[in-house]
N, CA, C and O of each residue as an XYZ file, in Angstrom:
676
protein
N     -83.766    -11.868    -15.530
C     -84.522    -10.705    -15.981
C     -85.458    -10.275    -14.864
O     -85.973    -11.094    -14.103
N     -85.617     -9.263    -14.806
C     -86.319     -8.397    -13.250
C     -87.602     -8.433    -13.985
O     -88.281     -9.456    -13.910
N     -87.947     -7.577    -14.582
C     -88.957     -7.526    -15.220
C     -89.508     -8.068    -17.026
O     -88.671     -8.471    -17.835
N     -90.379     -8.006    -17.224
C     -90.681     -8.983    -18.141
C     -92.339     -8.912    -18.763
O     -93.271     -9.329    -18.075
N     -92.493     -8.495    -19.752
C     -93.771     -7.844    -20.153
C     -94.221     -9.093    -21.291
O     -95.145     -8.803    -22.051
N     -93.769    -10.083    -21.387
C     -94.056    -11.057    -22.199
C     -95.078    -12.113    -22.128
O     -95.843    -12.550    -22.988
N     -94.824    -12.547    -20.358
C     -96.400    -13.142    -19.803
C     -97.509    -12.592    -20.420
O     -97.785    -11.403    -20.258
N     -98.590    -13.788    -21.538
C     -99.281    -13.390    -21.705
C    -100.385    -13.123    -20.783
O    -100.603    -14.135    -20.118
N    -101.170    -12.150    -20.482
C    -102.320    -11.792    -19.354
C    -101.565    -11.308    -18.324
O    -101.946    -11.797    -17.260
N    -100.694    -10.584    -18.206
C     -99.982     -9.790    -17.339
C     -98.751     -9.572    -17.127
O     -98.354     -9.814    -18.266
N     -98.034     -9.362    -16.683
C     -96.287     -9.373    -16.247
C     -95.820    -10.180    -15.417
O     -96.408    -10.398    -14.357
N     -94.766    -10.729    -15.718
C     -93.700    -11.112    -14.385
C     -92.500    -10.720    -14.134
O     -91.768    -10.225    -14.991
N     -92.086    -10.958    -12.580
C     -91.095     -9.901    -12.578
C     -90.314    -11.531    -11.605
O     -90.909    -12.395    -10.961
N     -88.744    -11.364    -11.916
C     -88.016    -12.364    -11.396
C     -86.945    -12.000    -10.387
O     -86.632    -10.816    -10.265
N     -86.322    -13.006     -9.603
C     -84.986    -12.765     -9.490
C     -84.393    -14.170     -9.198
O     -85.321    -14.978     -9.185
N     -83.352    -14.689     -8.989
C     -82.484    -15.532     -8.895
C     -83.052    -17.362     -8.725
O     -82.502    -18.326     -9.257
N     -84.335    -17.387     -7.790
C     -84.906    -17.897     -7.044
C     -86.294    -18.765     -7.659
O     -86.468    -19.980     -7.556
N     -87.354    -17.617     -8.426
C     -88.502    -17.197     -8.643
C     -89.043    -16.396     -9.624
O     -88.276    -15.625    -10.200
N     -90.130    -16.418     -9.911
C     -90.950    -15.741    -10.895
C     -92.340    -14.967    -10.566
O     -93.349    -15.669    -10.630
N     -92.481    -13.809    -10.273
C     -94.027    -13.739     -9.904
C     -94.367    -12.862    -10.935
O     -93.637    -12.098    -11.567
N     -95.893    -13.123    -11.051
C     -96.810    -12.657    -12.007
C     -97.710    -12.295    -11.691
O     -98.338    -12.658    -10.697
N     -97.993    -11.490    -12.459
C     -99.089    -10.586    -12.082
C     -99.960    -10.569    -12.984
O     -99.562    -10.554    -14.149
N    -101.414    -10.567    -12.703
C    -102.685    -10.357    -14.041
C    -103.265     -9.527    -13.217
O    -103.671     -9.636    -12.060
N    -103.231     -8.067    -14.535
C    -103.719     -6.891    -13.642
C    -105.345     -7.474    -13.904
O    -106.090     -6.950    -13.076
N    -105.856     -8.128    -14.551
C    -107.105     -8.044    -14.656
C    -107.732     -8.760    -13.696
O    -108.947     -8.935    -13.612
N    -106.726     -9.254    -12.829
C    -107.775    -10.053    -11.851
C    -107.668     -9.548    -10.666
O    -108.341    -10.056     -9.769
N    -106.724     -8.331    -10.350
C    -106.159     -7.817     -8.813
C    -107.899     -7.153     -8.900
O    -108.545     -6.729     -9.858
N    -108.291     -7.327     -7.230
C    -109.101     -6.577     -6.554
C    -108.979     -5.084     -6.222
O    -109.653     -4.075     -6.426
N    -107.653     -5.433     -5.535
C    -106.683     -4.035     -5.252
C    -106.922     -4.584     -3.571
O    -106.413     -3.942     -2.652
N    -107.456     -5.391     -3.402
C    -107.158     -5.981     -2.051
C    -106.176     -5.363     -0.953
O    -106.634     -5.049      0.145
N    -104.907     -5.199     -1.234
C    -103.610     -4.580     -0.706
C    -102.665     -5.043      0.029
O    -101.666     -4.459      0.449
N    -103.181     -6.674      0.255
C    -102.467     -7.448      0.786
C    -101.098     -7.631      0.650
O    -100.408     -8.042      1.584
N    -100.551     -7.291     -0.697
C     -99.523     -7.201     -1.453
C     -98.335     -5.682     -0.588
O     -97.247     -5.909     -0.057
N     -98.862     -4.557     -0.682
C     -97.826     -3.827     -0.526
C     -98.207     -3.700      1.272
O     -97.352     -3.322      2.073
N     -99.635     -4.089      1.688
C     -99.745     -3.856      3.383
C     -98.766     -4.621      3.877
O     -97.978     -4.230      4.738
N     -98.761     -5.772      3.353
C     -97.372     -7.185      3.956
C     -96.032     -6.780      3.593
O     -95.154     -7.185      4.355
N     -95.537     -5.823      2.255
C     -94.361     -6.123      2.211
C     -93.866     -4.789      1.066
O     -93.413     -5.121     -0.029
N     -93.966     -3.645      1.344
C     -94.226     -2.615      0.954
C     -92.780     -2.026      0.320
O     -92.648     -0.922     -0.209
N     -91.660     -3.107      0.521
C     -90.158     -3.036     -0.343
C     -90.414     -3.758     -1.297
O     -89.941     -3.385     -2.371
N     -91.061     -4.767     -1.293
C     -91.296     -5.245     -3.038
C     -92.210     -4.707     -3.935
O     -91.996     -4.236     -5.052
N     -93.684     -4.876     -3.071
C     -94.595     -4.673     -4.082
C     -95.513     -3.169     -3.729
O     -96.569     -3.176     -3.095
N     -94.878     -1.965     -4.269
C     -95.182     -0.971     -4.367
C     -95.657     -0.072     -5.156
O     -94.966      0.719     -5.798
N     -97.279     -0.154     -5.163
C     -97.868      0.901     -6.203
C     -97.424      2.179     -6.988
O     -97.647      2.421     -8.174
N     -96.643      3.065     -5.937
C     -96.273      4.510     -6.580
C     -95.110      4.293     -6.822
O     -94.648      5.434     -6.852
N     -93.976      3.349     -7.098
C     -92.679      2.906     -7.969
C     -93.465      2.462     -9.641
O     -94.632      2.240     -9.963
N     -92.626      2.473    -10.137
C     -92.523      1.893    -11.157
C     -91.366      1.371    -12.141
O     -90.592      2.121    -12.737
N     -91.369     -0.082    -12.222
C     -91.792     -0.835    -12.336
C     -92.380     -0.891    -10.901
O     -91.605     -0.505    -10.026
N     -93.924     -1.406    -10.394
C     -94.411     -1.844     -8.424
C     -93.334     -2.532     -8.239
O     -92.478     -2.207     -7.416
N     -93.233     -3.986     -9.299
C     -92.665     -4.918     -8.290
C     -90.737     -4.791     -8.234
O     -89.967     -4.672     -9.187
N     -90.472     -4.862     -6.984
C     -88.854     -5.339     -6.929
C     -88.706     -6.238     -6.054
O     -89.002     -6.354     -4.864
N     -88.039     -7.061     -7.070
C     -87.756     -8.083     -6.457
C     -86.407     -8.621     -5.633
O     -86.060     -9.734     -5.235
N     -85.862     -7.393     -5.576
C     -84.790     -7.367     -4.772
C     -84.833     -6.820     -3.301
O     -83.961     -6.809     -2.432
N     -86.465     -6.255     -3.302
C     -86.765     -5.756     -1.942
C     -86.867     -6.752     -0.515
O     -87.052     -6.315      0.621
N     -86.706     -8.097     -0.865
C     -86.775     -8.972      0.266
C     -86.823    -10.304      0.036
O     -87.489    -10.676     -0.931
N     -86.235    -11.157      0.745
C     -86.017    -12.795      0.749
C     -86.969    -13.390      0.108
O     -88.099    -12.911      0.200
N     -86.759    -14.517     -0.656
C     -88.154    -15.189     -1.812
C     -88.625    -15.696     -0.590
O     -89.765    -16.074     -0.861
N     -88.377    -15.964      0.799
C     -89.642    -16.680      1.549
C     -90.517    -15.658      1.487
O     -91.635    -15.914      1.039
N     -90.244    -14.438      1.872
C     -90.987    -13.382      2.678
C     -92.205    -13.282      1.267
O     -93.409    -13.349      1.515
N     -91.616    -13.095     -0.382
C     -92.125    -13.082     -1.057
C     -93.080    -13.838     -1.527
O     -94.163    -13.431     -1.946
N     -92.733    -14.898     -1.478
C     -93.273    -16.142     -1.414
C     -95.098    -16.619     -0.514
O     -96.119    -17.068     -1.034
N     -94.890    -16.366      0.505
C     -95.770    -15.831      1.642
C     -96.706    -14.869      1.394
O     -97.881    -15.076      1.697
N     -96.237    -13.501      0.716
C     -96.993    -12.672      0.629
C     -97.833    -12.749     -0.435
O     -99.043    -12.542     -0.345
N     -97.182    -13.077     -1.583
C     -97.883    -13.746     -2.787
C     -99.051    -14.662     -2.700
O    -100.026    -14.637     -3.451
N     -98.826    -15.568     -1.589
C    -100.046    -16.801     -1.462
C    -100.766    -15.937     -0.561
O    -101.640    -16.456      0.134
N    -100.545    -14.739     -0.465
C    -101.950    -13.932      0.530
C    -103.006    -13.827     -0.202
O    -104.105    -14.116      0.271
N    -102.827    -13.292     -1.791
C    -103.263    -12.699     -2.197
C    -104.566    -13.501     -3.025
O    -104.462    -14.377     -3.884
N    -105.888    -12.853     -2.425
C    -107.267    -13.868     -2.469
C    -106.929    -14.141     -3.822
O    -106.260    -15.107     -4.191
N    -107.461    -13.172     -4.618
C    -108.020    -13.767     -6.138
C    -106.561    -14.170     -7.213
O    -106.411    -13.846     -8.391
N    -105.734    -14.873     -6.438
C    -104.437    -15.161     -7.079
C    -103.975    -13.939     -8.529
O    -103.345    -14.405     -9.478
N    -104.207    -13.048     -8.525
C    -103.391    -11.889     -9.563
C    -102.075    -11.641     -9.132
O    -101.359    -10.778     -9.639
N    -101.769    -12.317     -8.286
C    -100.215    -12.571     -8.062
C    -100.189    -13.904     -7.925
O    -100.944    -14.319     -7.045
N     -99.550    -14.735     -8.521
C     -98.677    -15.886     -8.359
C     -97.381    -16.099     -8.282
O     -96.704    -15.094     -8.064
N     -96.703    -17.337     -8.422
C     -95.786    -17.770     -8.586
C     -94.998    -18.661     -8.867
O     -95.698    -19.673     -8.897
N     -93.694    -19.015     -9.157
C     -93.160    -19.954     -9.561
C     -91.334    -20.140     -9.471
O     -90.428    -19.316     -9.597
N     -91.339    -21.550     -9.208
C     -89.851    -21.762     -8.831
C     -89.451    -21.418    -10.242
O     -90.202    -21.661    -11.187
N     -88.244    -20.839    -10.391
C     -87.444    -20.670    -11.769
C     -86.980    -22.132    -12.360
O     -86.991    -22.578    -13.507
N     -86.499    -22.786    -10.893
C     -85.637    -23.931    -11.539
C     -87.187    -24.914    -11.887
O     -88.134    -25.004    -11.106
N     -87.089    -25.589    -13.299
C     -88.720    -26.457    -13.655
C     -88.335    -27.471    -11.983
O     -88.941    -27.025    -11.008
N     -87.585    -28.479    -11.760
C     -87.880    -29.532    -11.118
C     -88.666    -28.891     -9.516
O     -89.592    -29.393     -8.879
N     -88.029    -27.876     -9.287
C     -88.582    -28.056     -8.042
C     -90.345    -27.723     -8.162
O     -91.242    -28.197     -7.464
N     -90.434    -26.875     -9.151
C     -91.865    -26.871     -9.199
C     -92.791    -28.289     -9.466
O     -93.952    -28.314     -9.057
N     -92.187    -29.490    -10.193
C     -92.629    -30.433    -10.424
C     -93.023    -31.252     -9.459
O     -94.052    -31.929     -9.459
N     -91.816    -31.165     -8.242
C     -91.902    -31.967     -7.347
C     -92.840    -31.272     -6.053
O     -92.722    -31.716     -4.911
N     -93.689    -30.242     -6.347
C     -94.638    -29.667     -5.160
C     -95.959    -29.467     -6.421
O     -96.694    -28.498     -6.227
N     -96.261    -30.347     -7.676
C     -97.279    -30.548     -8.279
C     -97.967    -28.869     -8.686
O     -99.123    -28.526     -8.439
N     -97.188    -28.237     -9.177
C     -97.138    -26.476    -10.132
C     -98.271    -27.388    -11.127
O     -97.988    -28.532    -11.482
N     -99.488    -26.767    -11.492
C     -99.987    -26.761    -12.670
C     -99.371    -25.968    -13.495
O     -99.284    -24.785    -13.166
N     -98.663    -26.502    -15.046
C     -97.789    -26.279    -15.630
C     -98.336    -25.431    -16.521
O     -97.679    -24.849    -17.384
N    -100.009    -25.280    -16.298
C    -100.827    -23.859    -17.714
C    -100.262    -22.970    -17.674
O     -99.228    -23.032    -17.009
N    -100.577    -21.758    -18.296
C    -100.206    -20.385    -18.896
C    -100.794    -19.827    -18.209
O    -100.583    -18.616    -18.281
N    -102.046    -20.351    -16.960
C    -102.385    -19.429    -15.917
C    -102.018    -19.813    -14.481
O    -102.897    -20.242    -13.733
N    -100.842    -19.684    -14.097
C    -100.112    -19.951    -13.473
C    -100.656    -19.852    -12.186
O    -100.972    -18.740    -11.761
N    -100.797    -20.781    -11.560
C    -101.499    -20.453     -9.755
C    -100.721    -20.986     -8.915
O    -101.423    -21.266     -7.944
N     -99.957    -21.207     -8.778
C     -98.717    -22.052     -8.244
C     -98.938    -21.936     -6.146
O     -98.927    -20.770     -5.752
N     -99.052    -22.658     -5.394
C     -99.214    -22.361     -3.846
C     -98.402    -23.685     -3.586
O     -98.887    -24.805     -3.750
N     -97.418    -23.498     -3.261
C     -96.342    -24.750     -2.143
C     -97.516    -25.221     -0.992
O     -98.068    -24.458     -0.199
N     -97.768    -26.860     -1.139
C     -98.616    -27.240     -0.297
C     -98.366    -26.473      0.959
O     -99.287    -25.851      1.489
N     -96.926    -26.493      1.554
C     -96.800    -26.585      3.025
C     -96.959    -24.500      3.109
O     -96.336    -23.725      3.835
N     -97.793    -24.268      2.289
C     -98.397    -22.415      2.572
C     -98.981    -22.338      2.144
O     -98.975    -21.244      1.579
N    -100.540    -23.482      1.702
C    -101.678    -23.333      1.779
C    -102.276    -22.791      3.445
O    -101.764    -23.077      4.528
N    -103.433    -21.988      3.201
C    -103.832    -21.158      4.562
C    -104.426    -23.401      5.086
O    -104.493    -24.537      4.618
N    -104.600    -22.787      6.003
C    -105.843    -23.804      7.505
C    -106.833    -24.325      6.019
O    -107.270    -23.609      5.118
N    -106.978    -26.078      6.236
C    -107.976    -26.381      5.422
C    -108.356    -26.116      3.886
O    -109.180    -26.602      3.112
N    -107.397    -25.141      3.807
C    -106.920    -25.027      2.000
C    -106.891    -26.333      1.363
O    -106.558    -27.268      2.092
N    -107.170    -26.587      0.156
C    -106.375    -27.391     -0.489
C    -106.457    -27.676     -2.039
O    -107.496    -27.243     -2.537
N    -105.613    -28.296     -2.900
C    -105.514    -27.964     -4.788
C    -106.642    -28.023     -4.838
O    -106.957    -28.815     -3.950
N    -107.607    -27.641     -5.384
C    -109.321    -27.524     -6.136
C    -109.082    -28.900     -6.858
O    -108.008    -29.264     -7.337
N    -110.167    -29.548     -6.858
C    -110.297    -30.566     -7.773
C    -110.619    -29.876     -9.254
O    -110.980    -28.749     -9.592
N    -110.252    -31.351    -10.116
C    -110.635    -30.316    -11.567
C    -112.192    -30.164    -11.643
O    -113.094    -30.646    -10.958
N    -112.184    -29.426    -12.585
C    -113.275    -29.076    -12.780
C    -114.362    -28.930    -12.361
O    -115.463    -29.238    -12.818
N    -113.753    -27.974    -10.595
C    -114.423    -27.773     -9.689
C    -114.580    -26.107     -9.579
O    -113.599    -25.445     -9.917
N    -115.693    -25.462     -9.152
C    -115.876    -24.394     -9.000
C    -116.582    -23.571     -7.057
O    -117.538    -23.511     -6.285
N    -114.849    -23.052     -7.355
C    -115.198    -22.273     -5.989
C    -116.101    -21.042     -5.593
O    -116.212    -20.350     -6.605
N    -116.637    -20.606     -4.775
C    -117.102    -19.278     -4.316
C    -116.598    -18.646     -3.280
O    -116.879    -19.256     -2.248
N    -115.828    -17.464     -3.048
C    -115.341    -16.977     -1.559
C    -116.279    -15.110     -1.950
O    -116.465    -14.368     -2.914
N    -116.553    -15.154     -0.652
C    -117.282    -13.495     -0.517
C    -116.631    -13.008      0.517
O    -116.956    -13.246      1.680
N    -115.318    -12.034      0.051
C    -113.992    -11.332      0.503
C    -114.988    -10.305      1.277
O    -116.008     -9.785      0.824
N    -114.368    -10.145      2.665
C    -114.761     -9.595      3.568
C    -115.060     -7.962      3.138
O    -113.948     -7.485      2.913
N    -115.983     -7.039      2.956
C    -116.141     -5.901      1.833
C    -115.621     -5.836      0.840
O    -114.926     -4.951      0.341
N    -116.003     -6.985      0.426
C    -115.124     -6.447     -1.401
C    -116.285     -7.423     -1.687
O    -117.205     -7.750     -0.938
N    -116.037     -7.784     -2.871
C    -116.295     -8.911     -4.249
C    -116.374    -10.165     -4.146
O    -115.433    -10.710     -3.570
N    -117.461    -11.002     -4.642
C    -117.651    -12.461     -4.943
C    -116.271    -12.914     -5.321
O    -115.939    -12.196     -6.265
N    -115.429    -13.649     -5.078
C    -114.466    -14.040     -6.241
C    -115.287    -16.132     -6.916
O    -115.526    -17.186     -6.327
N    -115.365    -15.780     -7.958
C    -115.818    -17.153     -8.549
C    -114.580    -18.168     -8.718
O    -113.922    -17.171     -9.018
N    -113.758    -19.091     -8.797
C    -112.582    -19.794     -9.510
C    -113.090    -20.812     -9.681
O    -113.753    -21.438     -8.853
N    -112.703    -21.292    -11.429
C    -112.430    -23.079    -11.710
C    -113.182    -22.633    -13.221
O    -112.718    -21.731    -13.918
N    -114.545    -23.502    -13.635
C    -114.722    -23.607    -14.378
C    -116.032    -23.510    -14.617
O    -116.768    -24.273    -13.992
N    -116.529    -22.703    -15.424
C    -118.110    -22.008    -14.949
C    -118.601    -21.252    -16.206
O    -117.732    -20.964    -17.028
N    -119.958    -20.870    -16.480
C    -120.490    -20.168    -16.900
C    -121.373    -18.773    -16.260
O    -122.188    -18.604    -15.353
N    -120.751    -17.970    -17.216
C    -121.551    -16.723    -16.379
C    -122.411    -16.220    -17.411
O    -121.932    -16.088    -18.537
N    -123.654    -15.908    -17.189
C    -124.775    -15.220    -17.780
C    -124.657    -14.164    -17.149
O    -124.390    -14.181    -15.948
N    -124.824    -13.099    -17.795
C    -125.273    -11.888    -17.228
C    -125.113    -10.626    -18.800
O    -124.205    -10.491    -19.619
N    -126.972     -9.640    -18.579
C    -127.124     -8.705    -19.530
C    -127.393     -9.328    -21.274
O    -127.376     -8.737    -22.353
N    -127.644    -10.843    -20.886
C    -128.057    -11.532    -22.172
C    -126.557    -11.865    -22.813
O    -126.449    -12.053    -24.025
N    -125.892    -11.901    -22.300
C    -124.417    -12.689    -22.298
C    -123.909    -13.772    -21.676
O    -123.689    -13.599    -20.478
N    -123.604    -15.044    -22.204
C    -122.982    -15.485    -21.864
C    -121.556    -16.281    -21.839
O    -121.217    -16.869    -22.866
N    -120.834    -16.307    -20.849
C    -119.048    -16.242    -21.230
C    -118.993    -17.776    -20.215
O    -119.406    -18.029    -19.083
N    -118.280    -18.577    -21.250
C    -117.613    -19.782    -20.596
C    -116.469    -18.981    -19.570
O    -116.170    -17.791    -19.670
N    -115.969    -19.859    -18.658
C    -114.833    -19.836    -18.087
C    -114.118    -20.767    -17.364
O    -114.395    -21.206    -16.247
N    -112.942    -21.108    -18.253
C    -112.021    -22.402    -18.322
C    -110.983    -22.109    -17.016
O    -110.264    -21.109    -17.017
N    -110.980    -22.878    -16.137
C    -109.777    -22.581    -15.377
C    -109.881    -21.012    -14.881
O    -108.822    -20.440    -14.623
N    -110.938    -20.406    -14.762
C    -111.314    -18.832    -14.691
C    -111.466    -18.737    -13.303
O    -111.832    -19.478    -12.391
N    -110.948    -17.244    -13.475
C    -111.386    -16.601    -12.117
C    -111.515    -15.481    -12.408
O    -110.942    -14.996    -13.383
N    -112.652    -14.519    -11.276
C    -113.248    -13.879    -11.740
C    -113.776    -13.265    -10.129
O    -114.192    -13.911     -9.168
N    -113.571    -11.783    -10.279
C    -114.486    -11.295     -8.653
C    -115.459    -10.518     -9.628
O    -115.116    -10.118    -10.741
N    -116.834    -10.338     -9.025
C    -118.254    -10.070     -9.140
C    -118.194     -9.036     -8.208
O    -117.910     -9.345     -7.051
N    -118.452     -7.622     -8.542
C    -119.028     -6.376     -7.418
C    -120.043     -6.681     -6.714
O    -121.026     -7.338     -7.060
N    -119.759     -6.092     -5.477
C    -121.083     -6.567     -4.302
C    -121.037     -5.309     -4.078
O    -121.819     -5.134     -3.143
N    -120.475     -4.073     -4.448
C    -121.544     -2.917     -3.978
C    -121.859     -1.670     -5.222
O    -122.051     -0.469     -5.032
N    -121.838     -2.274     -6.263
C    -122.414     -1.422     -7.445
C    -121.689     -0.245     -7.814
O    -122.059      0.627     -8.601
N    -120.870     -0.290     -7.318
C    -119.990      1.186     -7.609
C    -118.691      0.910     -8.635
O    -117.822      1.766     -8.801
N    -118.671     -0.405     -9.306
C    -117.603     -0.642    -10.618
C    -118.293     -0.183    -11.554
O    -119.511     -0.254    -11.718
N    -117.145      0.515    -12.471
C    -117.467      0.909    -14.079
C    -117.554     -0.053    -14.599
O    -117.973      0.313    -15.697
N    -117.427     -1.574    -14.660
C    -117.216     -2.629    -15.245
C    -118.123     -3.787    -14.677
O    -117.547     -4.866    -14.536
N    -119.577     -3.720    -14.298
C    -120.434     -3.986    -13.801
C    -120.845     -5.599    -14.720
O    -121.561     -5.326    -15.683
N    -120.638     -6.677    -14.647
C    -121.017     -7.376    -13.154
C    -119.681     -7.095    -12.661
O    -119.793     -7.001    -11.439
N    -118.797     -6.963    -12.912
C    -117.157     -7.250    -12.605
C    -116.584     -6.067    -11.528
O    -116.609     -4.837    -11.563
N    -116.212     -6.760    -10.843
C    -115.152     -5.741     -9.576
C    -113.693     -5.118    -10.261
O    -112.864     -5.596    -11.036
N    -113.820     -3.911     -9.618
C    -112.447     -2.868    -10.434
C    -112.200     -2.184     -9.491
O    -111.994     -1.006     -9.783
N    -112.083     -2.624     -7.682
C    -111.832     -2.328     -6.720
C    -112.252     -0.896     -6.210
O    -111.828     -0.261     -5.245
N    -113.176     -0.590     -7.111
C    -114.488      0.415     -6.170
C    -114.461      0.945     -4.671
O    -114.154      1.960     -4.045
N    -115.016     -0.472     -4.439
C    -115.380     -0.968     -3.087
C    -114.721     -0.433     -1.956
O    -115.249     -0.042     -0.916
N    -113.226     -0.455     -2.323
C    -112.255      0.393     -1.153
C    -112.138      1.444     -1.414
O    -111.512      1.969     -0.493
N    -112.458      2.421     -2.450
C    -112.767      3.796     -2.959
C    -113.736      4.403     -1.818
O    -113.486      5.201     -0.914
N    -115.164      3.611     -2.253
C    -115.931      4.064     -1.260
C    -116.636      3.451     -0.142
O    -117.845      3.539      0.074
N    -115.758      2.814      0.558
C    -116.000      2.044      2.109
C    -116.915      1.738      2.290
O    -117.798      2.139      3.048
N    -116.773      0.171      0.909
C    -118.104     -0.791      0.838
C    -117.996     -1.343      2.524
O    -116.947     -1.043      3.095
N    -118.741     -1.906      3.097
C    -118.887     -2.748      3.707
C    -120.074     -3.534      4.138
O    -121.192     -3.153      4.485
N    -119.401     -5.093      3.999
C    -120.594     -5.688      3.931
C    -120.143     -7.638      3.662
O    -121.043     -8.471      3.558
């Protein structure tokens, strides 16, 4: 099946090989996705993704570009994912050790990261609490980018603004 609207928290789209998924709620809009490889994953198509546009390495690769993981992936066949340690949740983050970036490596559990994406957004990942506006939201296995230049409708939260109007910073 190419495409596939059943993933809960976003779509995945397949082919022979692989599975990638997408959670629109967590894309930045970064662009890493169609700047690297602009036969698969293409905004003004629809369905974006095809997955017939290029080799699962190339795909593969481009997918683990992508900061705040709203693209992932996954071997189709279960074993091989078993044997490169796939966390098997429903929020799928899947990175083949040997294409983790320099000094990458699996997050320990119930560990919480911080990266501040070069003009864009805080991205938070792991497991955390966020206060904010007299709210506060657990977050299990969460990830989450934070606006750093005030221009999201969805304020604390990033909705890729930022490259709208040439945050930098």
């Amino acid at each position: 099946m190419e495409h596939d609207k059943s993933y809960t928290g976003g779509r995945k789209y397949s082919n022979d090989e692989i599975t990638v998924y997408w959670k629109p709620s967590a894309c930045i809009h970064a662009s890493y996705c169609y700047r690297e490889l602009i036969e698969v994953f293409d905004p003004g198509r629809r369905p974006w993704v095809d997955m017939k546009g290029a080799a699962t390495d190339k795909i593969i690769e481009t997918v683990n570009m992508c900061p705040t993981e709203a693209l992932t992936w996954k071997w189709n066949e279960e074993a091989k994912n078993q044997s490169v340690g796939n966390d098997q949740s429903n929020h799928v983050r899947f990175r083949r050790p040997e294409l983790l970036t320099q000094g990458e490596s699996f997050p320990e559990e119930n560990s919480v990261s911080v990266k501040i994406m070069t003009d864009g957004p805080i991205v938070l990942k792991g497991d955390f609490n966020l206060a904010y506006s007299g709210i506060n939201k657990d977050f299990r296995e969460g990830l989450v980018s934070i606006c750093r230049c005030g221009a999201s409708d969805h304020l604390p939260f990033c909705d890729g603004q930022h490259r709208k109007i040439g945050f930098t910073g």
